[in-house]
C-alpha positions in Angstrom: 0.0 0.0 0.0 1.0 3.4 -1.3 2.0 5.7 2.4 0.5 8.5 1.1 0.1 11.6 4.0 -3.4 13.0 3.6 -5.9 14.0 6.1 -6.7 11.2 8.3 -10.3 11.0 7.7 -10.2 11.4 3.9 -7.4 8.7 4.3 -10.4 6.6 6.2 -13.1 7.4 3.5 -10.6 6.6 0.5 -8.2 3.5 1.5 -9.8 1.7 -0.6 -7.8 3.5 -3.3 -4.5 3.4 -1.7 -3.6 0.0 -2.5 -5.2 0.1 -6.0 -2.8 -0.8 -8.8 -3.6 2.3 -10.5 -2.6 4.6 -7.6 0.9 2.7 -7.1 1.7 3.5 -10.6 0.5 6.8 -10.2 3.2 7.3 -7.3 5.8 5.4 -9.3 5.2 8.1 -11.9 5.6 10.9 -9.9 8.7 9.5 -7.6 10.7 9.0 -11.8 9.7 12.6 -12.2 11.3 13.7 -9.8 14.2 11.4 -9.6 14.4 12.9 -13.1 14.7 16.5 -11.8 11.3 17.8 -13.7 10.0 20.5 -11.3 6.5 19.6 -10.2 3.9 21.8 -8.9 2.1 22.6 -6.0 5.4 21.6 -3.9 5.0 17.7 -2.1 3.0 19.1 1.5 0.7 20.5 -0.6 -0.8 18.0 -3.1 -3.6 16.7 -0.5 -4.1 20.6 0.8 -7.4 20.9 -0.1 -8.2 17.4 1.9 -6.4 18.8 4.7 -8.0 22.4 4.4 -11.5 20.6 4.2 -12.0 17.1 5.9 -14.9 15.4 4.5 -17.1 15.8 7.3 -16.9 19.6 6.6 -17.5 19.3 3.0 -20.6 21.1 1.8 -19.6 22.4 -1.3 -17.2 21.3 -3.6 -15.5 23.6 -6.6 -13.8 21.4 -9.1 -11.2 22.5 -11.1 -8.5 20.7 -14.0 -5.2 21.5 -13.2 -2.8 23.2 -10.5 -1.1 26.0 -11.7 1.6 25.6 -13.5 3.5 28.5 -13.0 5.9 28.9 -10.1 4.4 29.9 -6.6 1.0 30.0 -7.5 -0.3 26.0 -6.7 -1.5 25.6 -3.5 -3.4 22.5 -3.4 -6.6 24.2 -3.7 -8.2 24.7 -6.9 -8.8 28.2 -8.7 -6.5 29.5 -5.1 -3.4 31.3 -5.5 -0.8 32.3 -2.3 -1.1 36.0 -1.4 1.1 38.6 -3.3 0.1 36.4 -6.2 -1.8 37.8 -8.8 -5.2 36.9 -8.8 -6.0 34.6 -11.8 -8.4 35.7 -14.9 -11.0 32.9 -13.9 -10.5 33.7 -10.3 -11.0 37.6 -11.0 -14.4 36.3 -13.0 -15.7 34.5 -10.2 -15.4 37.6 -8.2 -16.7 39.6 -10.0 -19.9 37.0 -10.2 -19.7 36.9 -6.7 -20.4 40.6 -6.1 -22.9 40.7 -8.8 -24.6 38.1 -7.0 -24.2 38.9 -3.7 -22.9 42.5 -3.4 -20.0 41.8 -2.1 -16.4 43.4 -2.6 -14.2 42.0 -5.0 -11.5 40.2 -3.7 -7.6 41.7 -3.5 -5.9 38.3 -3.4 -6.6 34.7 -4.7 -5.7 32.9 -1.0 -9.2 31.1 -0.9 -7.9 28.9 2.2 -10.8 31.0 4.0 -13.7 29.4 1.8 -11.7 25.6 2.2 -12.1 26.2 6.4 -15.7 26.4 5.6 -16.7 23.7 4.4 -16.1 24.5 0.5 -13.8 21.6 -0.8 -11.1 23.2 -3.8 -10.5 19.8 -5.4 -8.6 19.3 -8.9 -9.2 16.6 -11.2 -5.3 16.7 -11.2 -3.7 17.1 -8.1 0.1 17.5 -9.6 1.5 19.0 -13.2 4.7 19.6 -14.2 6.3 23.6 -14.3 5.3 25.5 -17.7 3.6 21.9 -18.8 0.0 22.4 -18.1 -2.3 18.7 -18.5 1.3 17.0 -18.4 -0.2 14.7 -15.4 -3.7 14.0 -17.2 -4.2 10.3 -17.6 -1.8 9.1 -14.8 -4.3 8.2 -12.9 -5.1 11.2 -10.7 -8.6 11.1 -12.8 -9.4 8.1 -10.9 -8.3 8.7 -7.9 -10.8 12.4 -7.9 -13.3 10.1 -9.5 -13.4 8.3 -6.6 -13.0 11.4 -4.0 -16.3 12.7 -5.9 -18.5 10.0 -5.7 -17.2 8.9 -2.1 -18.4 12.1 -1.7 -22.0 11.8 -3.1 -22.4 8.0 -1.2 -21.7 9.2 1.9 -22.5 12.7 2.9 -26.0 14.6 2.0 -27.1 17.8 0.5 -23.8 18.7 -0.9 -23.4 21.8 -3.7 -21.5 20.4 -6.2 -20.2 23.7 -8.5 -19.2 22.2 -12.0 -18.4 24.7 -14.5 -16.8 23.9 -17.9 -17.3 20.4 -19.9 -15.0 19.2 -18.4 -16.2 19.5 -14.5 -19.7 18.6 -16.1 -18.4 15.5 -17.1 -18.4 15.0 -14.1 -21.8 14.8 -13.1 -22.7 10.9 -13.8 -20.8 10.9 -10.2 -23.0 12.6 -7.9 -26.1 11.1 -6.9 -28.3 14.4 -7.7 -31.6 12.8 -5.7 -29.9 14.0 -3.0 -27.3 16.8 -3.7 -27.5 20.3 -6.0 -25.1 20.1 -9.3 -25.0 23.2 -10.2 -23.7 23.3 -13.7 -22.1 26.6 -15.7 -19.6 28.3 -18.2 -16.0 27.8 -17.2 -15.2 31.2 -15.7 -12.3 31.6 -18.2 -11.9 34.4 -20.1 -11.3 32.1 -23.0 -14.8 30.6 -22.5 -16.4 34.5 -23.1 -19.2 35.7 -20.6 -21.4 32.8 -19.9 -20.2 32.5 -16.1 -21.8 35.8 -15.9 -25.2 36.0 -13.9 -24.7 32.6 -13.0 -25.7 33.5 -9.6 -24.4 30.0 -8.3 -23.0 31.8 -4.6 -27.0 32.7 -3.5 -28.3 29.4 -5.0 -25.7 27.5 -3.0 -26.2 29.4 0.2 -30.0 29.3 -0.2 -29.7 25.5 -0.6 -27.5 24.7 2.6 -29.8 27.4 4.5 -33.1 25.2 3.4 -31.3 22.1 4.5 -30.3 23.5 7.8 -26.4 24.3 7.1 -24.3 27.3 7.8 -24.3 29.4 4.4 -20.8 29.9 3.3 -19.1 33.7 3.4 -18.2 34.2 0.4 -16.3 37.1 1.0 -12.5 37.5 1.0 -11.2 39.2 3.5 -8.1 41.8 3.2 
């Protein structure tokens, strides 16, 4: 079995996976990239971030994303999330901006969303490691199995989850979640390169209304300075 240091009760819901033959060749993989010098982002701590930031008894909304970042400094384990002093990425800026549409609130001046993660809103990638200035270089390793199983772990055994899937490819996503008893909220990526459909989306009040009906904590969406 792989030792693989993620949050103990994610490691509880998931080892099943751990000792999967996909999963050892997905560590294999990643032990000959490095071995071979590539530089791979986010940095080792933070591959399972977002399972430490959010353990799944907390989870009560999930934002998937593709890949980390691929540029130096900015993956942090939690998807769309960049470090303070980084700058805040165009899809990140456009869900801001949805956000105060939606809400009223102030657009955020950093991309740290750690704050959102403590919450209760699980940041998962498909891909949870890429390789610097090589973005999808990890696709089809097997991380895409490993999420796969993260999401519908996630569906079987917790209820009246928000999942936020925006893009094709997070909508692919959706044969996963068991939506008798959880919200899929489906969109436009909020890419620039994907024009103005996340616009109006209005996903932040549809998600807080729906944890409020169900008796959860509605999640601040704002980001503090």
């Amino acid at each position: 079995m792989a030792d693989v240091k993620i949050e103990a009760t994610w490691k509880a819901a998931l080892h099943g996976q751990f000792d999967q033959p996909y999963f050892e060749k997905l560590i294999h993989f990643l032990k000959a990239e490095k071995a071979a010098e590539k530089v791979i982002f986010p940095a080792g701590p933070l591959i399972f971030n977002a399972f430490e930031q959010t353990p799944i008894a907390q989870v009560k909304v999930v934002i998937l994303g593709q890949d980390p970042y691929h540029n130096p400094g900015e993956a942090m384990g939690l998807s769309f999330s960049v470090p303070r002093g980084k700058r805040t990425p165009p899809s990140l800026v456009n869900i801001y901006k949805e956000i105060h549409a939606d809400l009223g609130l102030p657009i955020g001046k950093h991309g740290d969303l750690t704050n959102w993660a403590a919450q209760g809103v699980f940041l998962l990638n498909a891909m949870l490691t890429v390789e610097q200035k090589k973005p999808g270089s990890h696709q089809k390793k097997g991380w895409e199995t490993f999420t796969d199983s993260v999401i519908k772990t996630i569906s079987d055994t917790k209820e009246k989850v928000v999942f936020m899937l925006w893009g094709n490819f997070a909508k692919g996503k959706k044969t996963l979640i068991d939506t008798s008893k959880h919200l899929v909220l489906e969109g436009v990526h909020p890419s620039p390169l994907a024009g103005n459909g996340f616009s109006g989306c209005k996903h932040f009040s549809k998600a807080n209304d729906y944890l409020q009906k169900h008796g959860k904590t509605p999640i601040d969406w704002q980001i503090a300075d």
